[in-house]
mmCIF file of the N, C-alpha and C atoms, coordinates in Angstrom:
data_MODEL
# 
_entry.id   MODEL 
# 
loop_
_atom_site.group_PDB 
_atom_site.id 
_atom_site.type_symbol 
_atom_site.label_atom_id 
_atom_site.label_alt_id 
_atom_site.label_comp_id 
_atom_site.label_asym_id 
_atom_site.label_entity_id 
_atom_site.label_seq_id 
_atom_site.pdbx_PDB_ins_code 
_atom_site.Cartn_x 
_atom_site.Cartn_y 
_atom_site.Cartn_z 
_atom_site.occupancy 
_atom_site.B_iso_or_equiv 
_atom_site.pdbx_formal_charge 
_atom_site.auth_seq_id 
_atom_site.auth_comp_id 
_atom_site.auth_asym_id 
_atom_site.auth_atom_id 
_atom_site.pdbx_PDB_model_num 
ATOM 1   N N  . UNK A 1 1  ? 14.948  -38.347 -45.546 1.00 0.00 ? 1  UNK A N  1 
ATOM 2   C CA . UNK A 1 1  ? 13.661  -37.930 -45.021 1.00 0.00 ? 1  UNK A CA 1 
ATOM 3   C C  . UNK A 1 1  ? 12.560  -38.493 -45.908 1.00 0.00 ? 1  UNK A C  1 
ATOM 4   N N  . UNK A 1 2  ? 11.665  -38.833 -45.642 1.00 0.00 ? 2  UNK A N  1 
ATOM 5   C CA . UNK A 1 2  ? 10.575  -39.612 -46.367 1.00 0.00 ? 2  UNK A CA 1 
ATOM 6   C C  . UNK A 1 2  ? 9.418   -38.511 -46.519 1.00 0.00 ? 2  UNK A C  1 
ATOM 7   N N  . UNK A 1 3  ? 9.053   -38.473 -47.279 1.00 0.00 ? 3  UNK A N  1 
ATOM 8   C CA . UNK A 1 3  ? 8.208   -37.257 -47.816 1.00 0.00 ? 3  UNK A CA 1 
ATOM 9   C C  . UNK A 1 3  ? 6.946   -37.662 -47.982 1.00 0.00 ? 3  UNK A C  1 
ATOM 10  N N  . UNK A 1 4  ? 5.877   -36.611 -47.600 1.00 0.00 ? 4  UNK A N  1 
ATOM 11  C CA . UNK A 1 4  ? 4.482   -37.093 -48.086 1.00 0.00 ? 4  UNK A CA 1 
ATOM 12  C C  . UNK A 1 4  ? 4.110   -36.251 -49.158 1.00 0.00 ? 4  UNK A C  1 
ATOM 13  N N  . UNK A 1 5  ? 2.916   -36.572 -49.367 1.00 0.00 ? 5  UNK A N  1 
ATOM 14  C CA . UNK A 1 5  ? 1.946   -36.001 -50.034 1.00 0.00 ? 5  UNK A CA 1 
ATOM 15  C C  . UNK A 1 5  ? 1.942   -34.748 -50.140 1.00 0.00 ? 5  UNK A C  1 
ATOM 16  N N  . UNK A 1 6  ? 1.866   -33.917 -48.886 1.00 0.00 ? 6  UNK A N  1 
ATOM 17  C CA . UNK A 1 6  ? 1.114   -32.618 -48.644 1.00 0.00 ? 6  UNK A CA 1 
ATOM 18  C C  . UNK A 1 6  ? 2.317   -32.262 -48.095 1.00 0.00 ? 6  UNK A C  1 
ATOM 19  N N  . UNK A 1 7  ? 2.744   -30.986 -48.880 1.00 0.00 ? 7  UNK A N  1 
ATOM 20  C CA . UNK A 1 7  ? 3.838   -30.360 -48.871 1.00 0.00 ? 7  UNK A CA 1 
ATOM 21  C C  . UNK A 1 7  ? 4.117   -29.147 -47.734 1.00 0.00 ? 7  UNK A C  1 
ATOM 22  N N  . UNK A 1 8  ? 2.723   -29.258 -47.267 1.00 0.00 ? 8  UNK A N  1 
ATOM 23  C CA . UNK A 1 8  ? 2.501   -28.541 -45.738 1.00 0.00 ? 8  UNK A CA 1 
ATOM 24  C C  . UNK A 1 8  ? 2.556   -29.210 -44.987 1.00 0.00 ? 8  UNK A C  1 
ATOM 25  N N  . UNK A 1 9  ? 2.717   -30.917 -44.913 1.00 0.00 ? 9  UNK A N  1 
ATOM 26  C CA . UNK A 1 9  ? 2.667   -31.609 -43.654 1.00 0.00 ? 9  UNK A CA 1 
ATOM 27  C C  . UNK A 1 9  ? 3.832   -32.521 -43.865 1.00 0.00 ? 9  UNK A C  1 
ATOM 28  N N  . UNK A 1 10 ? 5.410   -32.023 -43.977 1.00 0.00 ? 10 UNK A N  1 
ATOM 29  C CA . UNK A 1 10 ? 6.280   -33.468 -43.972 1.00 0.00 ? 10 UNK A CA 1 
ATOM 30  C C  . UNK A 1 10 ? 6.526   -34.354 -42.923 1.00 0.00 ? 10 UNK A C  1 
ATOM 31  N N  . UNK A 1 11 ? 6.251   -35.374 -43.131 1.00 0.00 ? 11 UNK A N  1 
ATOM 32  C CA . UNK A 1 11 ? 6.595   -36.463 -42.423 1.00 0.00 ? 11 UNK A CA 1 
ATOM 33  C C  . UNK A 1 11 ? 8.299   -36.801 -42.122 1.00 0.00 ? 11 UNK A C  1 
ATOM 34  N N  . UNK A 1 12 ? 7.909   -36.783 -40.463 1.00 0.00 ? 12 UNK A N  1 
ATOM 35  C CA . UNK A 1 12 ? 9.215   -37.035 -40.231 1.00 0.00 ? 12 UNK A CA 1 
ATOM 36  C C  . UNK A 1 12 ? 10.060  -36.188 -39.604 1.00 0.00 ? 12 UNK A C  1 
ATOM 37  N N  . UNK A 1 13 ? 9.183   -34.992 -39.116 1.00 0.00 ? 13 UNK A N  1 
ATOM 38  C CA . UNK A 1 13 ? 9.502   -33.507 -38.912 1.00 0.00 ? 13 UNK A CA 1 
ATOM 39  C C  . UNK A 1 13 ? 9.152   -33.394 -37.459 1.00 0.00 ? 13 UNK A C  1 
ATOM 40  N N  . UNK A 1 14 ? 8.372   -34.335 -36.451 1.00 0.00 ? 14 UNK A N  1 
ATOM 41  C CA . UNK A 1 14 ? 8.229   -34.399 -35.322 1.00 0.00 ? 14 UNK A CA 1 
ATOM 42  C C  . UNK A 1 14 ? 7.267   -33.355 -34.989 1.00 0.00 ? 14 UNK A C  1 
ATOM 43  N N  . UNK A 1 15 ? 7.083   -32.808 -33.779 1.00 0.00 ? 15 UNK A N  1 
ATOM 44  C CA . UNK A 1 15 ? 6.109   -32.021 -33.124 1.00 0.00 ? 15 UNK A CA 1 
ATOM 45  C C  . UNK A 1 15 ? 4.508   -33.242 -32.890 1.00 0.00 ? 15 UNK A C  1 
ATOM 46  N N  . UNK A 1 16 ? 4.254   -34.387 -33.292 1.00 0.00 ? 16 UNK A N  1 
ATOM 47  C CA . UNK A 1 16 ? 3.563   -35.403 -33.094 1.00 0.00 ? 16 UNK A CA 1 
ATOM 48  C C  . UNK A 1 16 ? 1.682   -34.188 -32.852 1.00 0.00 ? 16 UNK A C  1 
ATOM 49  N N  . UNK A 1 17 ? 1.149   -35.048 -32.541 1.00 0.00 ? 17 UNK A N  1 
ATOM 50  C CA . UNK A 1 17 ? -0.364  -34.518 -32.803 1.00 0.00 ? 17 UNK A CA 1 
ATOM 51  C C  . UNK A 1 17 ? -0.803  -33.603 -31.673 1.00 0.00 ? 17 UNK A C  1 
ATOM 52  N N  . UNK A 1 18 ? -1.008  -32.400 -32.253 1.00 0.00 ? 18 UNK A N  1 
ATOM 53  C CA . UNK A 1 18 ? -2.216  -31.069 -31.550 1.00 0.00 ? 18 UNK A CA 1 
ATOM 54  C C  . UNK A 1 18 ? -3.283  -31.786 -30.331 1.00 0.00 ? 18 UNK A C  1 
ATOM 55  N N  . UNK A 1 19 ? -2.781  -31.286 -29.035 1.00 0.00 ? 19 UNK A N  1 
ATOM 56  C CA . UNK A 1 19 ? -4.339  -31.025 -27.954 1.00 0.00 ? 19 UNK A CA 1 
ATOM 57  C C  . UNK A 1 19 ? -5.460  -30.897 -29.090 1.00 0.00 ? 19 UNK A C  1 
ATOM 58  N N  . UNK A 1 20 ? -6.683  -31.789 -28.354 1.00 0.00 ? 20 UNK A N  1 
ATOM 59  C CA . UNK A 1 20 ? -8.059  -31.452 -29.094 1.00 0.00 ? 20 UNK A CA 1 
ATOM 60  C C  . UNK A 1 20 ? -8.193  -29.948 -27.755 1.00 0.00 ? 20 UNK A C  1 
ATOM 61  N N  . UNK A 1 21 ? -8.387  -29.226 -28.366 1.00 0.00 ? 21 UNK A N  1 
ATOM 62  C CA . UNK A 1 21 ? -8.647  -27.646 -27.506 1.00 0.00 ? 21 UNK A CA 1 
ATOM 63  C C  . UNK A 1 21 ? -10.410 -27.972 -27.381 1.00 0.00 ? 21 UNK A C  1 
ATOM 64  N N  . UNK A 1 22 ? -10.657 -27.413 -26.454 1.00 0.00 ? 22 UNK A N  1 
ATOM 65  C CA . UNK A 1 22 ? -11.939 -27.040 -26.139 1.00 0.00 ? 22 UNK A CA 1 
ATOM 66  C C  . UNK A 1 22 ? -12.340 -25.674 -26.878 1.00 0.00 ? 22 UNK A C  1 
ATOM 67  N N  . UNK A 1 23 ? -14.104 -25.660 -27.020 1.00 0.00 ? 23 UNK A N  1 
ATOM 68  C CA . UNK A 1 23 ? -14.225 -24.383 -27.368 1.00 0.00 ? 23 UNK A CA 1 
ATOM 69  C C  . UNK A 1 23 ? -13.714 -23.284 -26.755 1.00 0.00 ? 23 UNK A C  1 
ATOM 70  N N  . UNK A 1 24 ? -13.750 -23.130 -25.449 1.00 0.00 ? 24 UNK A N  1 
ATOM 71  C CA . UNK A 1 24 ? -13.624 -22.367 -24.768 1.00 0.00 ? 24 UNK A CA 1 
ATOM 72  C C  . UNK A 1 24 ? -11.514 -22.326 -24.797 1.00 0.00 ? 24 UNK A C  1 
ATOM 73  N N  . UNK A 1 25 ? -11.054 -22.786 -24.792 1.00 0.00 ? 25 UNK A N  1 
ATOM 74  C CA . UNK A 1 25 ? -9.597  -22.970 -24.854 1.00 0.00 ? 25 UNK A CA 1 
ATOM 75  C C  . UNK A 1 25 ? -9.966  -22.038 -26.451 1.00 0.00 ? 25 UNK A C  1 
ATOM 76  N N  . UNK A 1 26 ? -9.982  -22.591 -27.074 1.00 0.00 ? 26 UNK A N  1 
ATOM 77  C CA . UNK A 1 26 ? -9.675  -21.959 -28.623 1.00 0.00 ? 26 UNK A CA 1 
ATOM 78  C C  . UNK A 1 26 ? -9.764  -20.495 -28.834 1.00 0.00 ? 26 UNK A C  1 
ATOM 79  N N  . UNK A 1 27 ? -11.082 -20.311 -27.330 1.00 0.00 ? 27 UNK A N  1 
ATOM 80  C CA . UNK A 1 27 ? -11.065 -18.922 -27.233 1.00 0.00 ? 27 UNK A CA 1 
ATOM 81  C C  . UNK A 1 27 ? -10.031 -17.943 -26.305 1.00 0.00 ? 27 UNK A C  1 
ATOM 82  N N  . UNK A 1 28 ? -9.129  -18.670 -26.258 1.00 0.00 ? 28 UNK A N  1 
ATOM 83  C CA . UNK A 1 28 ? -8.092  -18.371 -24.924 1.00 0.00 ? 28 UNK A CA 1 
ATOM 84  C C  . UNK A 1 28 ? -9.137  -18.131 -24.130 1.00 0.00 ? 28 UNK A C  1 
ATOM 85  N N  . UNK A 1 29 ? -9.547  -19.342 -23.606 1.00 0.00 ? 29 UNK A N  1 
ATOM 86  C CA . UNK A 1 29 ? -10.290 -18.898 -22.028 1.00 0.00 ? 29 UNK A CA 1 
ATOM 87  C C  . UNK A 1 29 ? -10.445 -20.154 -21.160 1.00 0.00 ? 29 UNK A C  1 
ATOM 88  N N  . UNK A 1 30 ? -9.470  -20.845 -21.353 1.00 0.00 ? 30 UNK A N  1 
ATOM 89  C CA . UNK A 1 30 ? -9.242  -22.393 -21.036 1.00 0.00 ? 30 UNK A CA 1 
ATOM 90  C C  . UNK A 1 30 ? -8.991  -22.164 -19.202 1.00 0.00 ? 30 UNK A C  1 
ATOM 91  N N  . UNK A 1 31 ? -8.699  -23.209 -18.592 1.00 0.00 ? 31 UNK A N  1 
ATOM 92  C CA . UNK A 1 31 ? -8.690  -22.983 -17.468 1.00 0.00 ? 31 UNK A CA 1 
ATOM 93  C C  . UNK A 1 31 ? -7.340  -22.697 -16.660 1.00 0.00 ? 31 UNK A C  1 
ATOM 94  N N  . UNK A 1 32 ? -6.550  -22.734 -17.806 1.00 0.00 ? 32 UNK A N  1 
ATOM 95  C CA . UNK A 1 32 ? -4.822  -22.110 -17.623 1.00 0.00 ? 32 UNK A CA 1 
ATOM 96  C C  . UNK A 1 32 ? -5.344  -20.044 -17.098 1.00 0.00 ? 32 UNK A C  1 
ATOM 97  N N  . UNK A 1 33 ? -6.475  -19.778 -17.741 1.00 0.00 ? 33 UNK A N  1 
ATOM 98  C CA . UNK A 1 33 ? -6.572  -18.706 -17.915 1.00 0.00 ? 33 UNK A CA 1 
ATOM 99  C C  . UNK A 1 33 ? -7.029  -17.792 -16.666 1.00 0.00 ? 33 UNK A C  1 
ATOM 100 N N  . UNK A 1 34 ? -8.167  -18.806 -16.332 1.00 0.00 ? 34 UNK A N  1 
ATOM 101 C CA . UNK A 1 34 ? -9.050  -18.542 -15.038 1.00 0.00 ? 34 UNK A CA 1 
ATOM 102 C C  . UNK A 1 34 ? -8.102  -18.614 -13.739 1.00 0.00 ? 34 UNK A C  1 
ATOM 103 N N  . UNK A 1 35 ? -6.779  -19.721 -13.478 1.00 0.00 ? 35 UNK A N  1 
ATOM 104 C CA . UNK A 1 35 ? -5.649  -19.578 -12.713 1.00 0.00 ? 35 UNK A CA 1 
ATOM 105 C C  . UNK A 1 35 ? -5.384  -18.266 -12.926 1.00 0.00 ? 35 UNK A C  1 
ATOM 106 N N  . UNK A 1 36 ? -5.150  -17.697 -13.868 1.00 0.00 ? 36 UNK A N  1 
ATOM 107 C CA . UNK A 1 36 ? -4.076  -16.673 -14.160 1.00 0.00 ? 36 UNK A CA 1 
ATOM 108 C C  . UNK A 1 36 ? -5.173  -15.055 -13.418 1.00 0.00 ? 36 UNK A C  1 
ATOM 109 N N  . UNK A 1 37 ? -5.924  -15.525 -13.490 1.00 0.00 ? 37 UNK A N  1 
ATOM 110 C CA . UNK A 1 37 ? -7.723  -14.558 -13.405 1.00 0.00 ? 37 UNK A CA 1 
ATOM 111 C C  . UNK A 1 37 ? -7.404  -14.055 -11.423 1.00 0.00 ? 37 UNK A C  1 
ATOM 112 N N  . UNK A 1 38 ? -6.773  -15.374 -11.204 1.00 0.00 ? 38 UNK A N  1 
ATOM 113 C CA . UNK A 1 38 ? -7.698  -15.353 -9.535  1.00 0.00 ? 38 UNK A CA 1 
ATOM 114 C C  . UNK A 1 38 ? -6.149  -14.827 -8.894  1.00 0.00 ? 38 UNK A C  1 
ATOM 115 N N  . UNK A 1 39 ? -5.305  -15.053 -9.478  1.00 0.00 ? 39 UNK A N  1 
ATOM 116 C CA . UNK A 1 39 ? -3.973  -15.115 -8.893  1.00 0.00 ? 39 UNK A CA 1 
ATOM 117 C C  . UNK A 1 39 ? -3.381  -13.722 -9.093  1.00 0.00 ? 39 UNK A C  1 
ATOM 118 N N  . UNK A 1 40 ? -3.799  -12.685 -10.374 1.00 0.00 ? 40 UNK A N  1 
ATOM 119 C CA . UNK A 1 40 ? -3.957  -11.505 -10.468 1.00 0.00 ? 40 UNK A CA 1 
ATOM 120 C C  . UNK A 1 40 ? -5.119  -10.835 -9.361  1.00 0.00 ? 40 UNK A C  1 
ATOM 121 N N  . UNK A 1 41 ? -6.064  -11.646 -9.089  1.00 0.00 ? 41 UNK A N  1 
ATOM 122 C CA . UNK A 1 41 ? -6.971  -10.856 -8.653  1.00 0.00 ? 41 UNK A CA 1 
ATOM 123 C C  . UNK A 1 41 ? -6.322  -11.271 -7.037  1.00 0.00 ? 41 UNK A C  1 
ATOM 124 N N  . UNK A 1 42 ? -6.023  -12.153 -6.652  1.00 0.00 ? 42 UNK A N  1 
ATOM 125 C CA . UNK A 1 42 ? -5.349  -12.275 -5.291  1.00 0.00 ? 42 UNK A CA 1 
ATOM 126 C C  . UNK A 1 42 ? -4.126  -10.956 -4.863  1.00 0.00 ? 42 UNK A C  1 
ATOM 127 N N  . UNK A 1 43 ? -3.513  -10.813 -6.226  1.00 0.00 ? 43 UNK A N  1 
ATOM 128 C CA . UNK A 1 43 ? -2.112  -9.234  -5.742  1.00 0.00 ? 43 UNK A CA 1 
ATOM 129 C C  . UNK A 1 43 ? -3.143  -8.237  -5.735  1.00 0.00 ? 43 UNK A C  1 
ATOM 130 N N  . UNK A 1 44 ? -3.945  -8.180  -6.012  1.00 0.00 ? 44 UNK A N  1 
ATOM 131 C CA . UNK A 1 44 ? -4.646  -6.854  -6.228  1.00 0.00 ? 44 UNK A CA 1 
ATOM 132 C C  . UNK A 1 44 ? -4.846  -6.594  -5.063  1.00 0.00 ? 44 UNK A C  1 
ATOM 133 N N  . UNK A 1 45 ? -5.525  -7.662  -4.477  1.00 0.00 ? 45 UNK A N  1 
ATOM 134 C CA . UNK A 1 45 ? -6.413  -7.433  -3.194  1.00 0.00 ? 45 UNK A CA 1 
ATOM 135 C C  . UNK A 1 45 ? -5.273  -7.314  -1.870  1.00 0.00 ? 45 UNK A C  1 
ATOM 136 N N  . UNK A 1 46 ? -3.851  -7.958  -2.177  1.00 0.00 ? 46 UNK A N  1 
ATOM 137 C CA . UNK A 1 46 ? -2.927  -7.618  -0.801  1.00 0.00 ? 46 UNK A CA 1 
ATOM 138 C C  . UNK A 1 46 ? -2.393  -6.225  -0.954  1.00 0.00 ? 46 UNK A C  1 
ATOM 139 N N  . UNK A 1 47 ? -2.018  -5.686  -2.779  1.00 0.00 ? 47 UNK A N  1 
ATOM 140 C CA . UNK A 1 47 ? -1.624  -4.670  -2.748  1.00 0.00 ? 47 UNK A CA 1 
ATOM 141 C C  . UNK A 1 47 ? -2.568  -3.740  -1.881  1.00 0.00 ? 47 UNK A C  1 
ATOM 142 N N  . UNK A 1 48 ? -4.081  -3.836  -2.352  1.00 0.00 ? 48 UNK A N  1 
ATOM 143 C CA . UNK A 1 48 ? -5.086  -2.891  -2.198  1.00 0.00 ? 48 UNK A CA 1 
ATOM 144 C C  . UNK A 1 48 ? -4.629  -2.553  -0.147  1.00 0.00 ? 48 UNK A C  1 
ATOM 145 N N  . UNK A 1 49 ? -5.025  -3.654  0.228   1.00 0.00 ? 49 UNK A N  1 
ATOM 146 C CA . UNK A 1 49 ? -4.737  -3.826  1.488   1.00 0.00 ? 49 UNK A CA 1 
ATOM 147 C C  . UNK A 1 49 ? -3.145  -3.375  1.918   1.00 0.00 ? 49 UNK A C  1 
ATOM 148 N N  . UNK A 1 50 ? -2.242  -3.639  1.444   1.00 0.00 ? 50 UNK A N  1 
ATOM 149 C CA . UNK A 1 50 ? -0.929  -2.944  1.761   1.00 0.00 ? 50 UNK A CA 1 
ATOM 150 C C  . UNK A 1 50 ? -1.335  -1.339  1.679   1.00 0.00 ? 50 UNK A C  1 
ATOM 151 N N  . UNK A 1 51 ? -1.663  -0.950  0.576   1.00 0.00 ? 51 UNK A N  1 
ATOM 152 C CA . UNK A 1 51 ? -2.030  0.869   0.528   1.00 0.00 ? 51 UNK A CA 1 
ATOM 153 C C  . UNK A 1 51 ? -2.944  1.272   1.332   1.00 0.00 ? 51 UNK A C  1 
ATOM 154 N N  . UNK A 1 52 ? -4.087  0.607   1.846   1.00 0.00 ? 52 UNK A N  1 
ATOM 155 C CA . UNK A 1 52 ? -4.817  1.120   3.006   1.00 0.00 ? 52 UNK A CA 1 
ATOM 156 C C  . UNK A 1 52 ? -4.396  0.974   4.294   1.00 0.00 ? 52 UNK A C  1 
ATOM 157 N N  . UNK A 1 53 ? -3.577  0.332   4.826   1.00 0.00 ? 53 UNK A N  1 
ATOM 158 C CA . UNK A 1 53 ? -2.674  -0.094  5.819   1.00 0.00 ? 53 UNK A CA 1 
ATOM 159 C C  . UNK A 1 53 ? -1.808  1.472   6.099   1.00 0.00 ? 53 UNK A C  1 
ATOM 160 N N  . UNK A 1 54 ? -1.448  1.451   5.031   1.00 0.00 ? 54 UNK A N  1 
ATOM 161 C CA . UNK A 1 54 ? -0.385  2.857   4.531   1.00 0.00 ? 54 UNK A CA 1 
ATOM 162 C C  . UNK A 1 54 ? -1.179  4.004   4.506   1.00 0.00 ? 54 UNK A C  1 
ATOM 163 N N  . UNK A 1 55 ? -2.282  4.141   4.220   1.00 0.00 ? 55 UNK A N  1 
ATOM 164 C CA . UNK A 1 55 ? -2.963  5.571   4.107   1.00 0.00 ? 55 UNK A CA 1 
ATOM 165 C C  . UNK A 1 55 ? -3.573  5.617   6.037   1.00 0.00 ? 55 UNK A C  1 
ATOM 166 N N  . UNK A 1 56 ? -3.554  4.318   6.775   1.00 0.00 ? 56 UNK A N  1 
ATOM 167 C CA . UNK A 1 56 ? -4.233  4.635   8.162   1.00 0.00 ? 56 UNK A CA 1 
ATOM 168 C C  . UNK A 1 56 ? -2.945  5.080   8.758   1.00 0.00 ? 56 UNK A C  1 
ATOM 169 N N  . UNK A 1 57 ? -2.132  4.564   8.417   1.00 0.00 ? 57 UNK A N  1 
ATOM 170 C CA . UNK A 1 57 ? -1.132  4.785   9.634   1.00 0.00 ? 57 UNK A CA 1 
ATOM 171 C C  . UNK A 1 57 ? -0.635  6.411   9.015   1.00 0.00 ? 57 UNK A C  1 
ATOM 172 N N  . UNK A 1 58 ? -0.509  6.554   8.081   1.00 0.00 ? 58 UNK A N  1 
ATOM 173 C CA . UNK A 1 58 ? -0.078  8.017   8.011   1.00 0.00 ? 58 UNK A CA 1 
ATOM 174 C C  . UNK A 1 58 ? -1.067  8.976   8.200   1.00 0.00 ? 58 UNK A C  1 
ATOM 175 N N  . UNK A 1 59 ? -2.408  8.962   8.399   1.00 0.00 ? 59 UNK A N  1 
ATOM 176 C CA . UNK A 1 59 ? -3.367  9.983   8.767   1.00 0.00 ? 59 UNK A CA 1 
ATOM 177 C C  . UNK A 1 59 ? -3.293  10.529  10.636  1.00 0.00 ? 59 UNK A C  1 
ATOM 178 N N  . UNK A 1 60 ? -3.031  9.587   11.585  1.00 0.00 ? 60 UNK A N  1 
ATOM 179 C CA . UNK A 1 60 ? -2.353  10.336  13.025  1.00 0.00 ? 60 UNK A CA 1 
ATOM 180 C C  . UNK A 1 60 ? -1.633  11.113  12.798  1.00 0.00 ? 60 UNK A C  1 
ATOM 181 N N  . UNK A 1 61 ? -0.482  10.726  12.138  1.00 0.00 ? 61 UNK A N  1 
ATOM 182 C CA . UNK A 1 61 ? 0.881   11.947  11.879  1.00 0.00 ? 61 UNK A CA 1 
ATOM 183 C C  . UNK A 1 61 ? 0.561   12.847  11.192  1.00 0.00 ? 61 UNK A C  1 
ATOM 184 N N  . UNK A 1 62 ? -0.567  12.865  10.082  1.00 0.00 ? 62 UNK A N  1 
ATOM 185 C CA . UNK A 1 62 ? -0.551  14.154  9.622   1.00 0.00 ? 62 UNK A CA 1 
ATOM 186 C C  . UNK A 1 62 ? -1.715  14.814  10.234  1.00 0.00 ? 62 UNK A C  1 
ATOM 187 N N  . UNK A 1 63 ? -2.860  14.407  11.158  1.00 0.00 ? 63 UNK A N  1 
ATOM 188 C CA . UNK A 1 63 ? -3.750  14.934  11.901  1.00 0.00 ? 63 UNK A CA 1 
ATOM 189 C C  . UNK A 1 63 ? -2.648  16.240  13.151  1.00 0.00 ? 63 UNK A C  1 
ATOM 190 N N  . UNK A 1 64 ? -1.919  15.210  13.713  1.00 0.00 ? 64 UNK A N  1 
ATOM 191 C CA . UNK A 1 64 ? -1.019  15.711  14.625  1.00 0.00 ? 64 UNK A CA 1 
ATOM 192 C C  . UNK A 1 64 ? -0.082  16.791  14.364  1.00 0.00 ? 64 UNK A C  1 
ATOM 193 N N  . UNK A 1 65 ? 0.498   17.155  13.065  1.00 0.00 ? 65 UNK A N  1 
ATOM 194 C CA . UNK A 1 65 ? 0.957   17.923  12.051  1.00 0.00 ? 65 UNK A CA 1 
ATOM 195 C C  . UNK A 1 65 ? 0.076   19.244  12.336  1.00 0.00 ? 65 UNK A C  1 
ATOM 196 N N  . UNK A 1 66 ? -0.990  19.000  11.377  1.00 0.00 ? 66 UNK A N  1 
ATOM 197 C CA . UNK A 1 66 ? -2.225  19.698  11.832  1.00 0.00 ? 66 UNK A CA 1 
ATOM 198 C C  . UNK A 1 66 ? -2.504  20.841  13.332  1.00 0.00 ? 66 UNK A C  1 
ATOM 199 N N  . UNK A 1 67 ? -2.386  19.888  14.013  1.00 0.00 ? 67 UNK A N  1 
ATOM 200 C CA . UNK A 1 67 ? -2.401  20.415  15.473  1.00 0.00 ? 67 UNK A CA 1 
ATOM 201 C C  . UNK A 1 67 ? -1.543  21.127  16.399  1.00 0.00 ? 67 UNK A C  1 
ATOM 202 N N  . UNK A 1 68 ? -0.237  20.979  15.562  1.00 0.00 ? 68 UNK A N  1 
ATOM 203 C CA . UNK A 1 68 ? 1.177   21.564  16.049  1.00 0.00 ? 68 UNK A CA 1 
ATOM 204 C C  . UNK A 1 68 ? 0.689   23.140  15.345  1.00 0.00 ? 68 UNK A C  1 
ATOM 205 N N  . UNK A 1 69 ? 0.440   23.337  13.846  1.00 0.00 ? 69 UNK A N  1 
ATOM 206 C CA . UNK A 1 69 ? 0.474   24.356  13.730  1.00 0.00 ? 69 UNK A CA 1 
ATOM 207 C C  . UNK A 1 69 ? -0.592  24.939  13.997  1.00 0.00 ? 69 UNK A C  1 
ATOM 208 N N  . UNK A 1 70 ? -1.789  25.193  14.369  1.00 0.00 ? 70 UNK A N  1 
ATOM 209 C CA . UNK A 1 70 ? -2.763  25.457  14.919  1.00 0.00 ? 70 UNK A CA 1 
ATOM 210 C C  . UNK A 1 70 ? -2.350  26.628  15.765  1.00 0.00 ? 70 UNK A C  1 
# 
């Protein structure tokens, strides 16, 4: 193994040179992030919509419930 200088950086050890990161990357807020932003916010919005789907259809049956014991 051929050795350098700087005993924190041996040569020869691979992993080759670091992305220049953006500011905004450095801040984890790169645009890997904003994917991750819309694609969470996309389940939200079918779940949201699956549970209101679910709260209409069960309000007849329990209106009707209602009306039996009356």
């Amino acid at each position: 193994m051929t050795d350098s200088k700087n005993i924190n950086n041996p040569v020869g050890q691979g992993g080759g040179h670091r992305k220049k990161l953006s500011r905004a990357e450095r801040q984890n807020n790169g645009p890997h992030r904003n994917l991750d932003r819309q694609g969470a916010a996309d389940r939200k919005a079918e779940l949201v919509r699956k549970m209101r789907e679910k709260a209409q259809a069960a309000e007849p049956t329990e209106a009707a419930a209602d009306a039996d014991q009356s």
